[in-house]
N, CA, C and O of each residue as an XYZ file, in Angstrom:
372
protein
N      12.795    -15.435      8.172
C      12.103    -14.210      7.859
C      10.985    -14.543      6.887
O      11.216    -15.267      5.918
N       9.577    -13.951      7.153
C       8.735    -13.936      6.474
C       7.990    -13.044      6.083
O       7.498    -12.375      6.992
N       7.594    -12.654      4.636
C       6.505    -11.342      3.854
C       6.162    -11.642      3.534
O       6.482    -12.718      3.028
N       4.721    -10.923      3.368
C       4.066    -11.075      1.944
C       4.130    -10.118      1.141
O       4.303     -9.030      1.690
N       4.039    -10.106     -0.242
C       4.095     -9.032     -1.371
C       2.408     -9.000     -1.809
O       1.793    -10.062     -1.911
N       1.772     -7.737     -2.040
C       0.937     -7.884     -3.162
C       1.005     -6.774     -3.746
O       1.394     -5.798     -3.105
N       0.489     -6.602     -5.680
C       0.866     -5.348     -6.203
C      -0.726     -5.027     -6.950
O      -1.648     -5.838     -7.037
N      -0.717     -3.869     -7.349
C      -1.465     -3.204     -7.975
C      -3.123     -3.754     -7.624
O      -3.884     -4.456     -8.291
N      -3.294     -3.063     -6.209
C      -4.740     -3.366     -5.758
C      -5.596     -2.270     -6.536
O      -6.789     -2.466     -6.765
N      -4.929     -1.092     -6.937
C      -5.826     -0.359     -7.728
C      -7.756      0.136     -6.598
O      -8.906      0.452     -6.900
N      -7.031     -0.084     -5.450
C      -8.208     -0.272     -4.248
C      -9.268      0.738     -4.534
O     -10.432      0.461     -4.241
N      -9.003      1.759     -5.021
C     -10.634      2.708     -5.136
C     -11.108      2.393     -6.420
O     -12.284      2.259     -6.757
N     -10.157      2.291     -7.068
C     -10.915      1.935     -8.723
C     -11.020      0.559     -8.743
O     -10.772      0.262     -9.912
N     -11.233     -0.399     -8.159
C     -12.289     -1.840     -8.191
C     -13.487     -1.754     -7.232
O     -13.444     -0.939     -6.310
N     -14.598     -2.585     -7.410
C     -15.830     -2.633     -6.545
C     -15.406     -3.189     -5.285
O     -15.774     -2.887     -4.150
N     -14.571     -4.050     -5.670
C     -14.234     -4.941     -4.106
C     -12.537     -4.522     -3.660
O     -11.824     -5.421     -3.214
N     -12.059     -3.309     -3.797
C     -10.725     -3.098     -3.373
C     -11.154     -2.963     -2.175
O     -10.425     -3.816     -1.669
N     -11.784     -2.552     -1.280
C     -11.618     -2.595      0.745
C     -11.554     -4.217      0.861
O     -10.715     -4.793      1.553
N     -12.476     -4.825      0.152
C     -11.885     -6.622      0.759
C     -10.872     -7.312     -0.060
O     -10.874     -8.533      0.095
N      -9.898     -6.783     -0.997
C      -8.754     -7.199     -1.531
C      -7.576     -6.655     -0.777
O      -6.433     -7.104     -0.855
N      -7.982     -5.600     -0.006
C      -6.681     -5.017      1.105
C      -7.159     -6.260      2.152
O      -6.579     -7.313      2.415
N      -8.225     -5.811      2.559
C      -8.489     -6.290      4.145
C      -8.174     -8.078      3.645
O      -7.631     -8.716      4.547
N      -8.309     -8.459      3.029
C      -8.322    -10.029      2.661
C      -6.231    -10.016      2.941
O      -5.609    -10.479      3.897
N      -5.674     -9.286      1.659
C      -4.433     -9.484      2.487
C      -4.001     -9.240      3.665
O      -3.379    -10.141      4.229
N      -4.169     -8.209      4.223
C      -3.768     -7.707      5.569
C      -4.364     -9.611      6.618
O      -3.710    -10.300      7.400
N      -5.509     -9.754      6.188
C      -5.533    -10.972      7.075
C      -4.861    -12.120      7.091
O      -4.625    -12.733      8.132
N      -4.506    -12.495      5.943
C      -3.431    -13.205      4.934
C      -2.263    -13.044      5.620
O      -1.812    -14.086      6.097
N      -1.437    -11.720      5.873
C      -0.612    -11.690      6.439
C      -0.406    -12.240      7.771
O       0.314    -13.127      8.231
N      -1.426    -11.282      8.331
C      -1.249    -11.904     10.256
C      -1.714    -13.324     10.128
O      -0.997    -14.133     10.717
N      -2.708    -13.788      9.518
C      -2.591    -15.143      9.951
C      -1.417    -15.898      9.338
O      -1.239    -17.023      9.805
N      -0.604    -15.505      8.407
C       0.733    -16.836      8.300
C       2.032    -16.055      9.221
O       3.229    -16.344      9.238
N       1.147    -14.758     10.100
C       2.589    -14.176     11.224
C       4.381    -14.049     10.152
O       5.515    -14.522     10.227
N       3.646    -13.162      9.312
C       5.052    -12.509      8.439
C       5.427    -11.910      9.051
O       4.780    -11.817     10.094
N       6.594    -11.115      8.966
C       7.398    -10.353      9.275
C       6.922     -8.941      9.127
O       6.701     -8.233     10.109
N       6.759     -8.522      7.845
C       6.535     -7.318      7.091
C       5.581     -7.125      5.916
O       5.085     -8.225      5.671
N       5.221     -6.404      5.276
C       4.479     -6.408      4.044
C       5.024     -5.433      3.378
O       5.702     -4.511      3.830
N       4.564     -5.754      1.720
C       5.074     -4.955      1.116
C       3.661     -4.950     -0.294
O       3.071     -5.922     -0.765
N       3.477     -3.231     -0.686
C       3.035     -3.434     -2.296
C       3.878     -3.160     -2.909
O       4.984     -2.852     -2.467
N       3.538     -3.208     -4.154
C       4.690     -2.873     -5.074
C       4.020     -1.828     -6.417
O       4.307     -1.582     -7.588
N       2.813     -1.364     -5.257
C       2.552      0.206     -6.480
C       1.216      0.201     -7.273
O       0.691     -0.820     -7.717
N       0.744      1.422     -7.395
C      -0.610      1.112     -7.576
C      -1.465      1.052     -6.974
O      -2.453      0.696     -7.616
N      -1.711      1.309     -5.517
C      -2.316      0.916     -4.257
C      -3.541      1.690     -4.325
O      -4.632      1.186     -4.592
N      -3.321      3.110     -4.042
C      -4.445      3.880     -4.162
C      -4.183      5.518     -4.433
O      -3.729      5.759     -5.552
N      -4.351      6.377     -3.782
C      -4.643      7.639     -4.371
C      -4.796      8.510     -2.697
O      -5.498      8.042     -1.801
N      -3.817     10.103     -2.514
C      -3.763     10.153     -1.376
C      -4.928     11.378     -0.822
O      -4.847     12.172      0.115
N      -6.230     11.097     -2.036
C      -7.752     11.979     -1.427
C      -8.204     10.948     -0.047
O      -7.862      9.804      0.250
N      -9.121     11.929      0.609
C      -9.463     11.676      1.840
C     -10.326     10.441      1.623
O     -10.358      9.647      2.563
N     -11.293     10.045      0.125
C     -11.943      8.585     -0.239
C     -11.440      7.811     -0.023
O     -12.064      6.798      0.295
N      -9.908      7.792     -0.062
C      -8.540      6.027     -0.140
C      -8.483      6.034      1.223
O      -7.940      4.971      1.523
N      -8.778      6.727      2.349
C      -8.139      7.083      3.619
C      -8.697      5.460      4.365
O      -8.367      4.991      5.455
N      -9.387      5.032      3.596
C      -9.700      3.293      4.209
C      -8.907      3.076      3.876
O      -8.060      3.330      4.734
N      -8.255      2.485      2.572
C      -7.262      1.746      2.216
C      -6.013      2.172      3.478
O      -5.870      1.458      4.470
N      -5.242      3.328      3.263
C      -4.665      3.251      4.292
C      -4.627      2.888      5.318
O      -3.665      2.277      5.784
N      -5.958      3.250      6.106
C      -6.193      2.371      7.254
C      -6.158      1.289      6.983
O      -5.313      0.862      7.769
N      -6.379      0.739      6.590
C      -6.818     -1.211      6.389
C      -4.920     -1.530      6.565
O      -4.306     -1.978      7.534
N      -4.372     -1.046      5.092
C      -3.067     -1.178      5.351
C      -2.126     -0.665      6.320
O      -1.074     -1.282      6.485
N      -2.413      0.592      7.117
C      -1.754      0.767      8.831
C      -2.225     -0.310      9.567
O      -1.316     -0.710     10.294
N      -3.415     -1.069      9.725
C      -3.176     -1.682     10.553
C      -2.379     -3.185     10.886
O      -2.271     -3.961     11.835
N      -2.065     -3.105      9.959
C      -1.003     -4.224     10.204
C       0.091     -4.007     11.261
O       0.667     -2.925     11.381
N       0.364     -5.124     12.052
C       0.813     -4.565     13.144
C       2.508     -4.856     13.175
O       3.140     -4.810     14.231
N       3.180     -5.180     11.764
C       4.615     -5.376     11.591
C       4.680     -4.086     10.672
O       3.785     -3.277     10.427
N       6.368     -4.136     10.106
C       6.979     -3.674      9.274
C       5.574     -3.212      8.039
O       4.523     -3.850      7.985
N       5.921     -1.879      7.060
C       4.937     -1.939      5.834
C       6.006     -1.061      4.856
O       6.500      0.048      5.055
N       6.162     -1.972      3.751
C       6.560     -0.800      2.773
C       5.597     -0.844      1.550
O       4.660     -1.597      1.284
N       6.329      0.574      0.675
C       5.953      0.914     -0.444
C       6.341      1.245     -1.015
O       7.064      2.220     -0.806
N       6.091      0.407     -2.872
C       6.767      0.821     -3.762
C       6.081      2.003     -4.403
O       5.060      2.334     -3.801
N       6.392      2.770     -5.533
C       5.572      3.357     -5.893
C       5.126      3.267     -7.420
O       6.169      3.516     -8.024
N       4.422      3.110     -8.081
C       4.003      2.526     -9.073
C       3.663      3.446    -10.174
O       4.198      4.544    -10.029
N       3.037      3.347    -11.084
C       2.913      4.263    -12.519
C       1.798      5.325    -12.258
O       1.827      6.554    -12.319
N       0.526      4.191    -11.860
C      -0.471      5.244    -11.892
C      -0.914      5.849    -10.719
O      -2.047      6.226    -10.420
N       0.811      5.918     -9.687
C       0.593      6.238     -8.359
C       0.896      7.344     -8.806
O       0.160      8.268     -8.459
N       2.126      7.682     -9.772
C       2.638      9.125    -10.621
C       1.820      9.866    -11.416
O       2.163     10.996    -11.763
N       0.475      9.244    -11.853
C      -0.779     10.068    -12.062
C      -0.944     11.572    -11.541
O      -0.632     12.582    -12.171
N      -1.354     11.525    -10.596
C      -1.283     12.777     -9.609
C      -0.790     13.616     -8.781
O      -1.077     14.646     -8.171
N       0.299     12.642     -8.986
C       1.380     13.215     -8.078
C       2.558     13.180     -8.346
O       2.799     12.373     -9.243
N       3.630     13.839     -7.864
C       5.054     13.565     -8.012
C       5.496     12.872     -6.636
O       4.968     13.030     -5.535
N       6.465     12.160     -6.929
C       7.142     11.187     -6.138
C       7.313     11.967     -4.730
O       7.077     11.338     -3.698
N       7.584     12.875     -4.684
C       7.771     13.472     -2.676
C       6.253     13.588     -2.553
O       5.969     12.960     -1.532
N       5.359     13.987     -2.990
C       4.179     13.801     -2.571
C       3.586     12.846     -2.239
O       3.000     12.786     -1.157
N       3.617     11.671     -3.302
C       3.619     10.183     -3.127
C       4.171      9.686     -1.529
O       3.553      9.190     -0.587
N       5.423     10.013     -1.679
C       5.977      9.438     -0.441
C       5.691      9.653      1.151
O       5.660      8.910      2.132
N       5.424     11.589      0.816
C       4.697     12.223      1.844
C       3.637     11.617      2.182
O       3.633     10.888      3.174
N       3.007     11.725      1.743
C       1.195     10.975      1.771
C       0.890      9.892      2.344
O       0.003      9.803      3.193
N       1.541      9.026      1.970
C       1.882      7.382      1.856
C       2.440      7.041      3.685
O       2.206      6.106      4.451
N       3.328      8.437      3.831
C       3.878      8.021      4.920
C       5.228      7.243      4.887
O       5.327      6.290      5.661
N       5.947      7.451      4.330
C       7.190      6.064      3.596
C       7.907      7.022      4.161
O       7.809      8.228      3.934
N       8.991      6.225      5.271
C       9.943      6.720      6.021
C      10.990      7.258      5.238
O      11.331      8.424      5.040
N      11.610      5.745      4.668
C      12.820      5.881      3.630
C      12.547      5.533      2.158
O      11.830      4.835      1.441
N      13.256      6.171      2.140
C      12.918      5.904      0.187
C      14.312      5.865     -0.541
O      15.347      6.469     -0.258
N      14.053      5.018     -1.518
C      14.965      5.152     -2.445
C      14.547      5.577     -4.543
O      14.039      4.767     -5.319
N      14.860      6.622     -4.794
C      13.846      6.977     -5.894
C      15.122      6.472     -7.051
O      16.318      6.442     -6.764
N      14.507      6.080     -8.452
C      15.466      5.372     -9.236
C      14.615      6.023    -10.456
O      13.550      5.410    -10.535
N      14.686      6.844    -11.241
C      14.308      7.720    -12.640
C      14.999      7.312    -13.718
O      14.825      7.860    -14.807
């Protein structure tokens, strides 16, 4: 079994977050992982991040998500999860 992890792309708030997703997402398929995973921090669920998501749907395995601090910025955790799209969850407070 193979993943990759990456965390806190912070993707709308850097200049170059669309090629720090798209750079992993390629990262991934080319070493043919299994799944991916962040671990929080990713982005924000206004219609501006709606690249990031895309970039990260298209991966064509498994995707999870953690959810991170300043993902709880704006949102509360079922919203988060809603948004995000995250099948299963496990929430830990």
């Amino acid at each position: 079994m193979r993943f990759a992890i990456a965390s806190d792309f912070h993707a709308p708030d850097v200049p170059d977050g669309k090629e720090r997703v798209t750079s992993f997402i390629k990262a991934a398929e080319s070493e043919n992982v299994d799944f991916i995973i962040e671990l929080g921090d990713f982005c924000r669920l206004d219609s501006a991040s709606q690249i990031y998501r895309d970039l990260w749907n298209s991966f064509g395995g498994d995707k999870y998500h953690v959810i991170g601090n300043h993902d709880m910025d704006k949102y509360i955790s079922e919203e988060y999860v809603n948004g995000m799209g995250m099948v299963r969850t496990l929430l830990f407070f």
